[in-house]
C-alpha positions in Angstrom: -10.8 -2.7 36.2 -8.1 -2.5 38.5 -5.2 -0.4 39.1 -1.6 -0.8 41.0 -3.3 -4.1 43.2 -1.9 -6.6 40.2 -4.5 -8.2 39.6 -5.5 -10.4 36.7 -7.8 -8.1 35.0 -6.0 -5.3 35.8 -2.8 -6.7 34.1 -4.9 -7.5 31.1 -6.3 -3.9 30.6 -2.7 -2.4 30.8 -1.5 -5.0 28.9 -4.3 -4.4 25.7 -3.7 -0.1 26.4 -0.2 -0.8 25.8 -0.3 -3.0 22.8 -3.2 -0.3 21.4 -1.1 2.5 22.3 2.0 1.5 20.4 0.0 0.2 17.5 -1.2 4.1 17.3 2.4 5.4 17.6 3.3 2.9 14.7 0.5 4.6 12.1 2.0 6.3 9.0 -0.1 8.8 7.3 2.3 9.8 5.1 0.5 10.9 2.1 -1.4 13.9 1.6 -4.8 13.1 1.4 -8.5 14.6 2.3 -8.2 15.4 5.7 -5.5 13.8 6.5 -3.9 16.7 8.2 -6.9 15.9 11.1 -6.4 12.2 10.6 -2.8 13.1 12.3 -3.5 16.0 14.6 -6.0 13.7 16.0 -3.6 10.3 16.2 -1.6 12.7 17.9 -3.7 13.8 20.6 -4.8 10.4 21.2 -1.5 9.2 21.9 -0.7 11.9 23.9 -3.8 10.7 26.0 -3.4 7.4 25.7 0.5 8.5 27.6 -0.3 11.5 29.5 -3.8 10.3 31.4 -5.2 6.9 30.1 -1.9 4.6 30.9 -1.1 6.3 33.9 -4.6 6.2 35.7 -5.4 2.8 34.8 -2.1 1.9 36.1 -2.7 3.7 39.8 -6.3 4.7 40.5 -5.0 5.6 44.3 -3.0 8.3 42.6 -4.5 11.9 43.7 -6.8 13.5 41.8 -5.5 16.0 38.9 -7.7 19.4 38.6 -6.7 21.5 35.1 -7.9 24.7 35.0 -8.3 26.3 31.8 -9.8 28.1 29.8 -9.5 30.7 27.1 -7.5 34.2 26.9 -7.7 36.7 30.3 -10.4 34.8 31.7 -8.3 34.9 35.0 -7.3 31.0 35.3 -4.3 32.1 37.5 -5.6 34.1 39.6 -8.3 31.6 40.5 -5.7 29.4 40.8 -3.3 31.8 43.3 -6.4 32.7 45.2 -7.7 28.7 45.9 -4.3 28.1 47.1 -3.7 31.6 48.5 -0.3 32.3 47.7 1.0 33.9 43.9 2.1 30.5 42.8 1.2 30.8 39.2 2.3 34.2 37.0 -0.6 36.3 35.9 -0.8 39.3 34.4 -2.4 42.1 31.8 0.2 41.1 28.8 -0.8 38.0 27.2 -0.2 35.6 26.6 1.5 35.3 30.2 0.7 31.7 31.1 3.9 30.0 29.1 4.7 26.9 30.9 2.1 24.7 32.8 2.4 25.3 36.7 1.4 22.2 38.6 0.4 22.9 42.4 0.4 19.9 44.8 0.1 18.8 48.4 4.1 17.9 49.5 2.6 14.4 50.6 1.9 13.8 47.2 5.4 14.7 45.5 5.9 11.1 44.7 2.9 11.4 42.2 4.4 14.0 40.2 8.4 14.0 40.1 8.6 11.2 38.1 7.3 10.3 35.0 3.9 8.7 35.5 1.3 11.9 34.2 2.7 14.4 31.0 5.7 12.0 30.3 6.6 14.3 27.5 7.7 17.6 29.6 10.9 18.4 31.4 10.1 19.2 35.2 11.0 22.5 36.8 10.9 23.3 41.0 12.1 26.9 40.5 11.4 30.3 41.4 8.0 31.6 39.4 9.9 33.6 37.7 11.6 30.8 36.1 8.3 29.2 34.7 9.9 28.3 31.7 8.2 27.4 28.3 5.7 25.2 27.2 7.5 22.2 26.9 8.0 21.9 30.7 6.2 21.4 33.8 6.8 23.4 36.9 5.8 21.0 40.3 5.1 23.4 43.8 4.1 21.9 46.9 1.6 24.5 48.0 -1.7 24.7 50.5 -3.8 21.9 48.9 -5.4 19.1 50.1 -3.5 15.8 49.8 -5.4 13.4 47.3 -5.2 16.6 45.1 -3.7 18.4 42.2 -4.4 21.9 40.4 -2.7 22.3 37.3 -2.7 25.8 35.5 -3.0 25.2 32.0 -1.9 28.0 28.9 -4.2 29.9 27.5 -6.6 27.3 24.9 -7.2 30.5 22.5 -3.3 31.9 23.1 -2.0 33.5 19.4 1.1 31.2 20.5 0.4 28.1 18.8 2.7 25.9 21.7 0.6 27.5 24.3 -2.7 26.1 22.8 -1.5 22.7 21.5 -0.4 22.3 25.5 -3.1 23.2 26.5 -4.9 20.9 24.9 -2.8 18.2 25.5 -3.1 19.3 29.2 -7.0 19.2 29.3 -6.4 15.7 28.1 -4.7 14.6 30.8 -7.1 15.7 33.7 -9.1 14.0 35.8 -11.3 17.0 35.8 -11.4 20.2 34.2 -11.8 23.4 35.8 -13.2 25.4 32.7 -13.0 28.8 33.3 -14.9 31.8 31.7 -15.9 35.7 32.4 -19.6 36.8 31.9 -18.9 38.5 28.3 -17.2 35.5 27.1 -18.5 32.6 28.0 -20.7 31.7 24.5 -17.2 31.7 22.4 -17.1 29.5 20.1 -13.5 28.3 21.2 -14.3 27.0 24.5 -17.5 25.2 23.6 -15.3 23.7 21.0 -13.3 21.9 23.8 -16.0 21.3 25.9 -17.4 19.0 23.5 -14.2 17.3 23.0 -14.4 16.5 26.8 -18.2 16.1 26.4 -16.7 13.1 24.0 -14.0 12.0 25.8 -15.9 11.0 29.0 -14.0 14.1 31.3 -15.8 15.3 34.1 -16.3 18.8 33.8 -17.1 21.6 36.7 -17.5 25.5 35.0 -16.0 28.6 37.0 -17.8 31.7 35.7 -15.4 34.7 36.3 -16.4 38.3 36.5 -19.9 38.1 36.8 -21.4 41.7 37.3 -24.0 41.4 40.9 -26.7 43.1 38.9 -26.5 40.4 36.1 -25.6 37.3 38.0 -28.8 35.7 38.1 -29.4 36.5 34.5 -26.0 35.2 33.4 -26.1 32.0 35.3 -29.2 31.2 34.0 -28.5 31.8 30.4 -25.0 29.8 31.1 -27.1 26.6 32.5 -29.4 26.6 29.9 -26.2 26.4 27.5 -25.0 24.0 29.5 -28.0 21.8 29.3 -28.1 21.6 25.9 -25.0 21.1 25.4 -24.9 17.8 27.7 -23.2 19.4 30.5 -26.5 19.9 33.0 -25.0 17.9 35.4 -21.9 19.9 35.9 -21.1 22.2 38.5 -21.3 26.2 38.3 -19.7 28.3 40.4 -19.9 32.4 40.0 -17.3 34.5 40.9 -18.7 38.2 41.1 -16.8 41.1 39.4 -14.8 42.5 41.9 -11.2 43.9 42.6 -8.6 42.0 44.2 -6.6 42.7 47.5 -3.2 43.9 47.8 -2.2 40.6 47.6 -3.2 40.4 43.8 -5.9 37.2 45.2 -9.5 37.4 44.9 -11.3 37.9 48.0 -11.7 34.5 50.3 -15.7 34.4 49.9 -15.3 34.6 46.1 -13.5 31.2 45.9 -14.9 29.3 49.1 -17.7 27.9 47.3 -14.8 26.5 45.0 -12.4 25.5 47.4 -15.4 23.4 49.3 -16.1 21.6 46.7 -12.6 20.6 46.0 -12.1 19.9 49.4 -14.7 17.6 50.0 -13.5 15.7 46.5 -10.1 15.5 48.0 -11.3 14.3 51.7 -13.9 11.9 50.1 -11.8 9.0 48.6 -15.3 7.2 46.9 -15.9 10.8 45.7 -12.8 11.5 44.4 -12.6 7.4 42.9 -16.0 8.4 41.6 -14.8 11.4 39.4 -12.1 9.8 38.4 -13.3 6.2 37.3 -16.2 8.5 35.2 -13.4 10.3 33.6 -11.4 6.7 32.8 -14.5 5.4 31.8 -15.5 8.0 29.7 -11.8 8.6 28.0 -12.2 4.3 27.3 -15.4 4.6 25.9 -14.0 7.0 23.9 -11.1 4.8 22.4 -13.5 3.0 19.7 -15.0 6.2 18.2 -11.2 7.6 18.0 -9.2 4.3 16.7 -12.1 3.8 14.2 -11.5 7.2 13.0 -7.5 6.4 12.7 -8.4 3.2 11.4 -10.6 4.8 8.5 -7.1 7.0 7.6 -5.2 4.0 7.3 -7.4 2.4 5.2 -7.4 5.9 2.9 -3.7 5.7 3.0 -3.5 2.0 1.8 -5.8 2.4 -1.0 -4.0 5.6 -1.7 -0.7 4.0 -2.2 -2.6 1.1 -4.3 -3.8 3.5 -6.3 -0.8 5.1 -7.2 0.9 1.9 -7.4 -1.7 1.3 -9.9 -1.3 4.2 -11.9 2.0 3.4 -12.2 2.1 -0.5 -13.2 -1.0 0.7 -15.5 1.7 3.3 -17.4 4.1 0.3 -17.7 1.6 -1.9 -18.7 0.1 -0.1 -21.4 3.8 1.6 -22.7 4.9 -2.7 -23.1 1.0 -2.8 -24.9 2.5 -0.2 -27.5 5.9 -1.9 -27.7 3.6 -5.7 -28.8 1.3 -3.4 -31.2 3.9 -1.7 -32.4 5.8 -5.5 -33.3 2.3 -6.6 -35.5 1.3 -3.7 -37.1 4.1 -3.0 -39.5 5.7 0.6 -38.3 9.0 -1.7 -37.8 9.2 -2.6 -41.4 9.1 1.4 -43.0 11.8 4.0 -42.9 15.1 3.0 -43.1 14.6 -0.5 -42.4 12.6 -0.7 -45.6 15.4 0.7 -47.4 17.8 -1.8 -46.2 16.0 -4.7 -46.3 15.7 -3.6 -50.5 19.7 -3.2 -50.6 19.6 -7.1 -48.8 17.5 -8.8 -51.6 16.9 -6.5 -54.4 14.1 -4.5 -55.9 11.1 -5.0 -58.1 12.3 -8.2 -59.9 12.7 -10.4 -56.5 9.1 -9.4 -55.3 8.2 -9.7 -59.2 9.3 -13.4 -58.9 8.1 -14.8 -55.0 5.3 -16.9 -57.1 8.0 -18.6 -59.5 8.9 -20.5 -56.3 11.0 -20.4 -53.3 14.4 -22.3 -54.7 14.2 -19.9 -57.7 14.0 -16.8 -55.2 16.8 -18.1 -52.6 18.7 -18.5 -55.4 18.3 -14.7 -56.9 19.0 -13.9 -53.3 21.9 -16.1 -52.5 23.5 -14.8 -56.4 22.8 -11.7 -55.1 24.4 -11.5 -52.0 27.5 -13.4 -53.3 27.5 -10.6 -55.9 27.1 -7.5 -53.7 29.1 -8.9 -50.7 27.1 -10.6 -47.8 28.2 -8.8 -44.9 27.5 -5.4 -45.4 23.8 -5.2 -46.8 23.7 -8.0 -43.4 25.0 -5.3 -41.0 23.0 -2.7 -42.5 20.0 -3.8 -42.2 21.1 -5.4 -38.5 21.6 -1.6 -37.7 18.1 -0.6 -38.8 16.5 -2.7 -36.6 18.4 -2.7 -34.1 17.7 1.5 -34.3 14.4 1.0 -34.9 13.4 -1.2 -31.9 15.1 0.9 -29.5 13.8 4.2 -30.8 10.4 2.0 -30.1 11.5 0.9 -26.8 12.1 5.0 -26.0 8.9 6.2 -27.3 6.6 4.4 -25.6 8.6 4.3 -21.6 8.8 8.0 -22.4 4.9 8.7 -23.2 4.8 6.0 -19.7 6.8 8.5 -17.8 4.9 11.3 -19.0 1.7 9.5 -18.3 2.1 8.1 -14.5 3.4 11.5 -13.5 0.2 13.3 -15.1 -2.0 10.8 -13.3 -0.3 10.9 -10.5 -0.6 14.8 -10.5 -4.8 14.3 -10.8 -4.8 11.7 -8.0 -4.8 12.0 -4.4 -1.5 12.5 -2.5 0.3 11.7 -5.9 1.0 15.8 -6.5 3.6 16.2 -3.6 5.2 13.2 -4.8 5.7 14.5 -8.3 6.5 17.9 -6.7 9.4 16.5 -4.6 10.7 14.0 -7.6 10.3 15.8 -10.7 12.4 13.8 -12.5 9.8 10.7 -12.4 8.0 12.9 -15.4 10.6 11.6 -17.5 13.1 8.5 -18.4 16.0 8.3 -16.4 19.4 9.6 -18.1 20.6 5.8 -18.6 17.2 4.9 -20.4 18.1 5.2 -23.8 22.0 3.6 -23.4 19.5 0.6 -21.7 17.5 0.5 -24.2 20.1 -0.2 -26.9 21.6 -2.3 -24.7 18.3 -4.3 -24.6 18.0 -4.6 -28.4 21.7 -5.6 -28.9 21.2 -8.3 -26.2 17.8 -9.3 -28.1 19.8 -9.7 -31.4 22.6 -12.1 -29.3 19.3 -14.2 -28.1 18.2 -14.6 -31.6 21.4 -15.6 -33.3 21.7 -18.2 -30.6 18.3 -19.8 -31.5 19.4 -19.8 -35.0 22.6 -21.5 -33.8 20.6 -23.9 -32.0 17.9 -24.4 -34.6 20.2 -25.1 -37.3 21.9 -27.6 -35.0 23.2 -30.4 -37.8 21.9 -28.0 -41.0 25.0 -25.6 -40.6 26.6 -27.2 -43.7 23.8 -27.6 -45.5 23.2 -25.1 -49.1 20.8 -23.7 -47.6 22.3 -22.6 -44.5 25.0 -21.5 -46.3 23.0 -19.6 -48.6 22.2 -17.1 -45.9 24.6 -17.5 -43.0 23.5 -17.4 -39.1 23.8 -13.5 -39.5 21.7 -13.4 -42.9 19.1 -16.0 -41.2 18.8 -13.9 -38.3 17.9 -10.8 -40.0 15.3 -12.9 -41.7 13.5 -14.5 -38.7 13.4 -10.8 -37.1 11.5 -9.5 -39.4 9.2 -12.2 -39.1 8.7 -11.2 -35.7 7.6 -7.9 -37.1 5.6 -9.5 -39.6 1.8 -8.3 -39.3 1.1 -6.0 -42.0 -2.1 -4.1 -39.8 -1.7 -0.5 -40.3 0.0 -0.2 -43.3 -2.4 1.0 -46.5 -1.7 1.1 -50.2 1.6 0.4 -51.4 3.2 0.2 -48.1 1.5 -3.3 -47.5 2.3 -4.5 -50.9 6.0 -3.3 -49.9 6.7 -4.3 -46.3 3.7 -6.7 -46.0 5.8 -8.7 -49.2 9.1 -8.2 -47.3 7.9 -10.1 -44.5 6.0 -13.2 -46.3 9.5 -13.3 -48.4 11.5 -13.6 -45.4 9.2 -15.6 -44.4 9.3 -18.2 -47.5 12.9 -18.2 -47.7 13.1 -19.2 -43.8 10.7 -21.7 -44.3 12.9 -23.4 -47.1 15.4 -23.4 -44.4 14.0 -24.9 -41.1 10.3 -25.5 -42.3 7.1 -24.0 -41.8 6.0 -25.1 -37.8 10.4 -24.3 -37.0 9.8 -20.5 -38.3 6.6 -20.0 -36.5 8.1 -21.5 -33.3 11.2 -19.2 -33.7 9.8 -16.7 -34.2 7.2 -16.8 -31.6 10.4 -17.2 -29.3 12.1 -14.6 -30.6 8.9 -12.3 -30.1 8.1 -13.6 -26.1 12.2 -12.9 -25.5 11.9 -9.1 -27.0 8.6 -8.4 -24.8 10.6 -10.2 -21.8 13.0 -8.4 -21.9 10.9 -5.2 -22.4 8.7 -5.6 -19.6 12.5 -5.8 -17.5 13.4 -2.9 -18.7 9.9 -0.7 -18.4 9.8 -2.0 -14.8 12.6 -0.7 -13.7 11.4 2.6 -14.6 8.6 1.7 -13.0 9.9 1.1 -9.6 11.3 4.8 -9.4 7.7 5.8 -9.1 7.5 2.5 -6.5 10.7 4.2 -5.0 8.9 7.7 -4.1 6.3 5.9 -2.3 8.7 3.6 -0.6 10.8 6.6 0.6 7.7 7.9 2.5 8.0 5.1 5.3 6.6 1.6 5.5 2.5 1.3 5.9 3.1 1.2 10.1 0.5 -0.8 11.9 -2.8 -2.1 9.8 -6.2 -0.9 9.6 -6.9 -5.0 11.1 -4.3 -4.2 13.7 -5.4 -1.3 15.0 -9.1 -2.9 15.3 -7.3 -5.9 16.8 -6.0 -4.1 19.6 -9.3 -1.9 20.4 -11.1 -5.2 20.7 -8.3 -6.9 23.1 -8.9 -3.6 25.5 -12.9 -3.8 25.1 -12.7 -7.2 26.2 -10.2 -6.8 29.0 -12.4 -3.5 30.2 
């Protein structure tokens, strides 16, 4: 692994951390699932690494060596940090939170590193007055008394009640090359600062521990309950350094022999370039290492999100899908053929003696029925009963997309992610407002399609008696309720009523076309209704589809995002 020399493999390692880091950018966790809240807090920090340290060392590993120091709330991170370079170059104080902005410190040969963009791309530089540190979005650069080849930078507080000040810090820690962790003698077995320490323990960042305000009578006591901590914590290897409780000088620095074991150790790392490449290739190393634990983390959330959209997707077509189940059961099992529909279809052919008569024989009965319309006028019983179907398939049509409505929004209430969606569209719960003007439309449409397969059916027949017995409109009516023809669910007299209704329109169509014409028809006639049903339920159906497609596009691929951790493992 190389870094600004160009080479081949060096090329190909920036190349694969580019193409991994904007595949990260381009995940959408959009709904709210289990844990999803980490899944982007940590997608989020690992961009922020992958822009503020990863990318920018692996791009120039000549580039001098950045020292955060941080730590949790009055643990004295500025001071330490005025007194190494031994000038007030970072505010401290007794109100906290005081540290606000991040205060970089460098050596003025190494301005170039720093003034641009190539470390914390995301904050606004600042060469002011200290007094115009700014806030936690920026970065204030000061040359200062440090060696060249190195960089302190005085990180916020990681426990500040300002929640900017911690999520920089964070992001700070993220970005070093080494952290300068920095805790007093009654602090340091808070639960906080462990908690970060075994985020850098993970990451791969080297680590050296400051322990602040150590009481003389205690040190030895402290330190060695501190190493022992550290040991078992993985950090045995890290440095210590005690700073004794003691008052500072006039200057508001710690005393020189406090800090010289400190500033030592930093000069040597910044004098010794295989030292310093050492520390920071180990922290490179460690922070790549880390990438496949992290993207298969992210990965796993995509995944959850896919299979959360599926699943709402599913609950959805599922709805739909069992709402056009109803509308099909609902055409066999007789409902269409009670009520008013009934009533009309009594005022078409006549009561008691027509039903009386169906064995005499079918010319007989299309006779009785022909005399019988010629003698009460054809249209009107025609219409009327027209009317009754027509209101009784759409009032069918309504029931069922309103119980689907109902349905998907109750399932999608119950199911992960779904709730918010329901909460922010409430009107998915029920039909839209043009639902029942579409369905009418549907069923007036439906009626067009059937008297056009009459029309077509009839073809030469249109002059014939029998035709003309009925009419297209009469015929029409007839081969409808053929479509509605099953007789399941209808007891007692109801399937000696509507059950006969339907095997007489049946008959007197057959005398008409023939027996294998009416079943065709009517199976046609039956497909186009459902057809057209399953049109209409789905687009109430893609409102639900709508919601989810308002909450972005899926963004990169749980196979993507492995794809591109495997092109930087095999570039490393």
């Amino acid at each position: 692994m190389c870094g600004v020399s160009g080479d081949v493999e060096g090329e190909r390692l920036l190349a694969a951390l580019q193409t991994l880091r904007r595949g990260v950018d381009a995940v959408a966790l959009p709904l709210h699932l289990t844990d999803v809240e980490r899944a982007r807090r940590d997608r989020g920090e690992l961009l922020a690494q992958l822009d503020d340290y990863i990318l920018p060392r692996a791009a120039s590993l000549d580039a001098p060596l950045l020292a955060v120091v941080g730590g949790s709330t009055g643990a004295g991170k500025s001071t330490l940090v005025n007194s190494l370079v031994g000038e007030v170059v970072s505010k401290s104080g007794v109100l906290r939170p005081t540290t606000r902005a991040s205060t970089l410190i460098h050596n003025p040969a190494d301005e170039r590193w720093f003034t641009g963009t190539r470390v914390l791309p995301g904050l606004a530089r600042l060469t002011g007055d200290i007094e115009e540190a700014g806030d936690p979005g920026t970065l204030r650069l000061v040359p200062g008394n440090v060696p060249q080849g190195l960089a302190l930078l005085d990180a916020p507080d990681i426990d500040s009640v300002v929640s900017a000040n911690r999520d920089l810090a964070r992001q700070l820690l993220s970005a070093a090359d080494l952290w300068l962790f920095v805790t007093t003698a009654m602090r340091y077995a808070d639960a906080v600062p462990w908690d970060l320490l075994h985020q850098a323990i993970h990451r791969g960042t080297s680590v050296a521990v400051v322990l602040d305000r150590v009481p003389l009578d205690a040190m030895e006591e402290v330190r060695a309950d501190f190493a022992t901590m550290l040991m078992e914590q993985g950090l045995g290897q890290s440095p210590v350094f005690a700073i004794a409780e003691t008052g500072l000088g006039a200057d508001g620095l710690l005393p020189k022999v406090e800090v010289a074991r400190i500033n030592g150790w930093l000069a040597s790392l910044a004098a010794d370039q295989h030292a310093r490449s050492i520390v920071i290739r180990r922290t490179l190393q460690g922070a790549l290492d880390s990438l496949d634990s992290r993207a298969a983390a992210l990965e796993l959330a995509v995944i959850q999100q896919a299979d959360g959209r599926e699943e709402l997707q599913r609950a959805a077509a599922d709805g739909y899908a069992a709402a056009l189940a109803g509308v099909s059961e609902g055409m066999r099992d007789g409902t269409m053929l009670r009520g008013e529909v009934l009533a009309r279809w009594q005022e078409f052919v006549g009561t008691g003696e027509v039903f009386r008569q169906l064995e005499a024989g079918v010319s007989r009965m299309r006779d009785r029925v022909a005399a019988a319309l010629r003698g009460r006028g054809r249209q009107q019983p025609v219409g009327d009963l027209g009317a009754a179907l027509q209101t009784g398939v759409a009032a069918l049509l309504q029931a069922h997309g309103e119980t689907a409505a109902i349905d998907v929004a109750r399932s999608w209430r119950h199911t992960a992610g779904g709730a918010e969606l329901i909460q922010q569209h409430p009107e998915l719960a029920s039909v839209s407002k043009d639902f029942e003007q579409e369905a009418e439309k549907l069923v007036r449409s439906w009626q067009d399609d059937v008297l056009a397969m009459v029309r077509d059916e009839a073809g030469g027949k249109r002059t014939t008696a029998r035709f003309l017995a009925f009419g297209v409109n009469g015929i029409a009516v007839l081969l409808m309720l053929v479509v509605f023809s099953a007789t399941a669910g209808l007891t007692g007299a109801e399937v000696g009523i509507a059950g006969g209704s339907a095997v007489l329109a049946q008959r007197l169509l057959e005398a008409v076309f023939g027996d294998q014409a009416v079943r065709t028809l009517a199976a046609k006639a039956r497909t186009r209704l459902l057809t057209r049903t399953e049109e209409l339920y789905d687009a109430q159906r893609a409102r639900f589809d709508a919601a989810l497609a308002q909450l972005g596009g899926g963004g990169t691929s749980a196979e993507e995002l492995r794809a591109a951790v495997e092109q930087v493992r095999a570039a490393r």
